[in-house]
N, C-alpha and C positions, 0 to 999 in steps of 0.2 A: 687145827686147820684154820686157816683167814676167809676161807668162803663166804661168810655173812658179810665177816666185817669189809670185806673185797665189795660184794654188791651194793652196801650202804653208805659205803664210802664213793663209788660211784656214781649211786643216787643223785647223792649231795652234791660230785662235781659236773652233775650235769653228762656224763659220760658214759662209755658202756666199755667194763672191762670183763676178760673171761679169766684172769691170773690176778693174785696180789700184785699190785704195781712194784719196783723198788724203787720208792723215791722217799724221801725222808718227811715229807708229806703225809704218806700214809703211815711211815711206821711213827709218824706223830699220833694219829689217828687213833691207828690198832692199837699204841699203849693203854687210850684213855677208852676205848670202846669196850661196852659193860654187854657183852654176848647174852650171859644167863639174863640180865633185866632184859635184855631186847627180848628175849624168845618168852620172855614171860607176861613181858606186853603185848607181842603177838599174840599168846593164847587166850590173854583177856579177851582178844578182838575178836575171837575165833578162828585164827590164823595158824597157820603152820609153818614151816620151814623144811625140805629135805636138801641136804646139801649134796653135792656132786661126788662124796667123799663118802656120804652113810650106804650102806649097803640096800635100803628100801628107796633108793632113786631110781627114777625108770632106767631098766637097762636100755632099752630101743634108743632111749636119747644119748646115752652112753658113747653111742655108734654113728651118730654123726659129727664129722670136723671140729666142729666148735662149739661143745657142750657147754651150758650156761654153768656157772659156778653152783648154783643152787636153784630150786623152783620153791615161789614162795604160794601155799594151796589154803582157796575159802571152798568149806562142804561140811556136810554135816556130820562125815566119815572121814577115814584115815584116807589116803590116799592108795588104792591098789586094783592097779591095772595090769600086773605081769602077765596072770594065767589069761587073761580077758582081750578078742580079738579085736582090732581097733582104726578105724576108717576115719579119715579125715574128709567130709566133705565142703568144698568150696567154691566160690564163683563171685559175680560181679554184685557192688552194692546193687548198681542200678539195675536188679538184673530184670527181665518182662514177667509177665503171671503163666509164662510155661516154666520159666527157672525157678520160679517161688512154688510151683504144685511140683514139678520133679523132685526139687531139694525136697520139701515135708514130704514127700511119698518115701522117697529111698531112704530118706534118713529113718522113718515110722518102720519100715519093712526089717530095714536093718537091725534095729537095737530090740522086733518082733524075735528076731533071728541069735539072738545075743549077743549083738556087735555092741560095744561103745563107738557113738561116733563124735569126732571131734572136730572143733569148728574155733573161729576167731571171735564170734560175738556180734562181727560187724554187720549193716543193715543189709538185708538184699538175700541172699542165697544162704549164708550164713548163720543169718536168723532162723531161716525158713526151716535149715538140719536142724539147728538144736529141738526147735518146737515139735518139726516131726518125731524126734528122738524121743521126746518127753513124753510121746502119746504111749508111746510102746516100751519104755527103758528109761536109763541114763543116758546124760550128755557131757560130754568136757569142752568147757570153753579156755581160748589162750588169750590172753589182755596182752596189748603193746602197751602198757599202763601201769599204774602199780594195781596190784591185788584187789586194793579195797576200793577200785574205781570201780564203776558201771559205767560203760562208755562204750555207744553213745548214750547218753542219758535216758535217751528213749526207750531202752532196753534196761533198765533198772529193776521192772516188773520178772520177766525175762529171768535177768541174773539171780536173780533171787529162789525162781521156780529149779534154775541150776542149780546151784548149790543146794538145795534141798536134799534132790536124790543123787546127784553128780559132783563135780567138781568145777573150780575156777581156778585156775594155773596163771602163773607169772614170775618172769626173773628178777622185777621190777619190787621193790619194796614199798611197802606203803606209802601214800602221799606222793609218789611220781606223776609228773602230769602225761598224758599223752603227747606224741612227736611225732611226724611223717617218720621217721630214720628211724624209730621204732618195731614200724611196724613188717617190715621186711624183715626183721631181725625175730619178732614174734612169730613169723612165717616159717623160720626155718624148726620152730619150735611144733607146731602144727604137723608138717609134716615129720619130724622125727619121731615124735610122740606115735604116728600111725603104720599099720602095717602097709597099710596102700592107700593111697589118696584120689579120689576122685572129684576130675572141676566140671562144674555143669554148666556155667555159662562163662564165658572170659571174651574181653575183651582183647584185641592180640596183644596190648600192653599191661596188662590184667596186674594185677597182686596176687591171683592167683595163680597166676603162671609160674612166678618166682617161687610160690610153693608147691607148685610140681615140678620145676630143677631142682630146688635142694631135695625132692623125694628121692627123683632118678640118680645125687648126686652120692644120695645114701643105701642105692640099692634098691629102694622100692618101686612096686607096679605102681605105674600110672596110670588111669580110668578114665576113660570125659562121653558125656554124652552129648551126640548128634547134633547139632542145629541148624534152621534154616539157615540156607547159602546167602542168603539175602541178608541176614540180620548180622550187624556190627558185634551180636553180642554172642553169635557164633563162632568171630573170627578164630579166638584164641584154640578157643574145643577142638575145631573141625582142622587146624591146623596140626595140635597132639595127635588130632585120628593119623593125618596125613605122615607122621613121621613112626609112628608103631602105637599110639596108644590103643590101649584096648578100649571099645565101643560101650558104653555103657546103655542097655535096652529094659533092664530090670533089675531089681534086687539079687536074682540070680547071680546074673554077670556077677556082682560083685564078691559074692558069699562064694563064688569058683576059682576068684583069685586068691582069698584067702584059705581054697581049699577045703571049702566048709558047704552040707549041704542045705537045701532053701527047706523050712519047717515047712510039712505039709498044709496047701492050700484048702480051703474051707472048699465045701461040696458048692461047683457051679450053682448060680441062681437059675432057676429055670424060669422065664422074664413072659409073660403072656405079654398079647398085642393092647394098647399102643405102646408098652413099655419096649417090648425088646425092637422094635421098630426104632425108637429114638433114641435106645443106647447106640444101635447099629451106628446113626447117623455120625453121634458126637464122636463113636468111635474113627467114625473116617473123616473125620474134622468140621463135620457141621456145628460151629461152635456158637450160633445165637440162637435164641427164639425164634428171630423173625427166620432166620434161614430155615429152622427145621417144621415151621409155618409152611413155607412156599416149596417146601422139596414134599411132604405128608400131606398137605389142604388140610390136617386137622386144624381145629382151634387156637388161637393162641392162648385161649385159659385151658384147654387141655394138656396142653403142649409142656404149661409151665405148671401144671399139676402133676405130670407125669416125672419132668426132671425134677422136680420137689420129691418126690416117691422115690425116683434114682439116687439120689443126692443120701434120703434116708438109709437104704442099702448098701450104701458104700460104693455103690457103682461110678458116681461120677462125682465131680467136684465143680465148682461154682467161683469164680473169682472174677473182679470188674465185668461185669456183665459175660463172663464168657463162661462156657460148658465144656470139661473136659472127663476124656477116661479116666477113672482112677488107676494108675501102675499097678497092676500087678504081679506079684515073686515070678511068676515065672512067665510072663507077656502073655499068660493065656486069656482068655474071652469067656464070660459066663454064655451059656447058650439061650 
């Protein structure tokens, strides 16, 4: 089969093909191209190779339009996701600190629940899945890059904590640099790879929009959680809601598209006063100090003694100065 030599011979021309080309170009190429030494310098790297032709390729990718030739995998393990249920969550880099504590919740609940979830790598929503993933599970990231990029760089830490217990995927062979025109292309990769894809914050011109059409293009649910009608970074979500996606409200929702039920929740906390007092509030969106100050007249060191306590429990979460509920599998409420 030409699969390698198809992708690396791509590489090098700067290009992106899904077939051996017929141009006497490449079969200049393919004469001189040493397959066994490439894959045997990949292995040195810790790299892999499954071509589109072995039978241990994902089949799910299989099944959309324009399967890449090959996916080139960094991890610590083989690559084996068949039997294993598989969410892609995504959203805006830029996205605010409700789409960075959503992503790490669903994606944590998720991969609690046995999901792999799968994500691009990129900063913003992105990040926020994998990390949530990591608390609880595995994660797979998809590079518009070559393999052995970390990118953005800022995430090098990150990739690293990936491929640990997970995987880093790419069609892209070692040494490619990243491209805009890449990464749409890595999009459709993302979504193929997942049973159903869920976008938490989008822009209406998103990147991740384009990976919820190639999902719906291959058959799968699409998921998007709610946003204020106000925020730009709602547009995309609230417009999916508007055309049939399904509402994403918890880890549940999600675990019901893939048909799967949510692991039983730990026994409510039973929260005495002033705690269950200031969960109440955060729960209905009292999100600073000083507000749940002037709604309680407690103290403001009590205040933030008590969300320190909260925070410990797992009840709430903390991000730029702001107090949020923590998601829970099934949106119920400690009492």
């Amino acid at each position: 089969m030409n699969e390698l030599a198809t992708v690396v011979f791509a590489a090098g021309a700067g290009t992106h093909l899904l077939e051996a080309p017929r141009s006497a170009r490449f079969s200049a190429f393919r004469r001189l191209f040493d397959e066994a030494a490439y894959l045997r310098e990949l292995a040195a790297r810790g790299l892999g190779w499954i071509a589109r032709s072995d039978p241990s390729f994902p089949r799910r990718l299989l099944e959309i339009h324009d399967p890449p030739p090959g996916i080139f995998v960094r991890g610590a393990r083989p690559l084996a996701i068949e039997a294993c249920p598989t969410v892609a969550v995504v959203g805006a880099r830029a996205c605010s600190s409700y789409g960075t504590v959503v992503a790490t919740e669903l994606a944590r609940d998720l991969a609690a629940a046995g999901v792999l979830v799968i994500s691009g790598l990129a900063r913003g929503v992105d990040a926020a899945a994998h990390r949530g993933a990591l608390q609880r599970g595995a994660t797979l990231a998809v590079l518009g890059c070559g393999v052995d990029r970390d990118y953005p760089r800022a995430h090098a830490s990150l990739a690293t904590e990936i491929a640990r217990s997970g995987w880093i995927v790419s069609e892209y062979p070692p040494g490619v640099e990243p491209a805009p025109w890449r990464f749409p292309a890595r999009n459709r990769i993302v979504a193929g790879l997942a049973h159903v894809t869920v976008v938490v914050e989008a822009r209406e011109r998103s990147g991740a929009l384009i990976t919820a059409d190639l999902a719906l293009d291959a058959g799968r649910e699409v998921l998007a959680v709610p946003g204020e009608i106000t925020s730009q970074l709602s547009r995309g979500t609230n417009a999916l809601l508007q055309i049939g996606a399904t509402p994403v409200t918890c880890a549940a929702d999600v675990l019901d598209a893939l048909g799967l039920e949510p692991p039983p929740e730990p026994a409510p906390v039973a929260l005495a006063e002033p705690l269950r007092a200031i969960h109440t509030l955060v729960g209905d969106g009292i999100l600073d100090v000083d507000g749940i100050v002037r709604r309680t007249g407690f103290a403001a060191g009590a205040v933030a003694a008590a969300l320190a306590e909260l925070e410990l429990l797992g009840l709430v979460t903390h991000s730029e100065g702001m107090y949020r509920e923590v998601m829970r599998q099934t949106g119920d409420r400690p009492s």
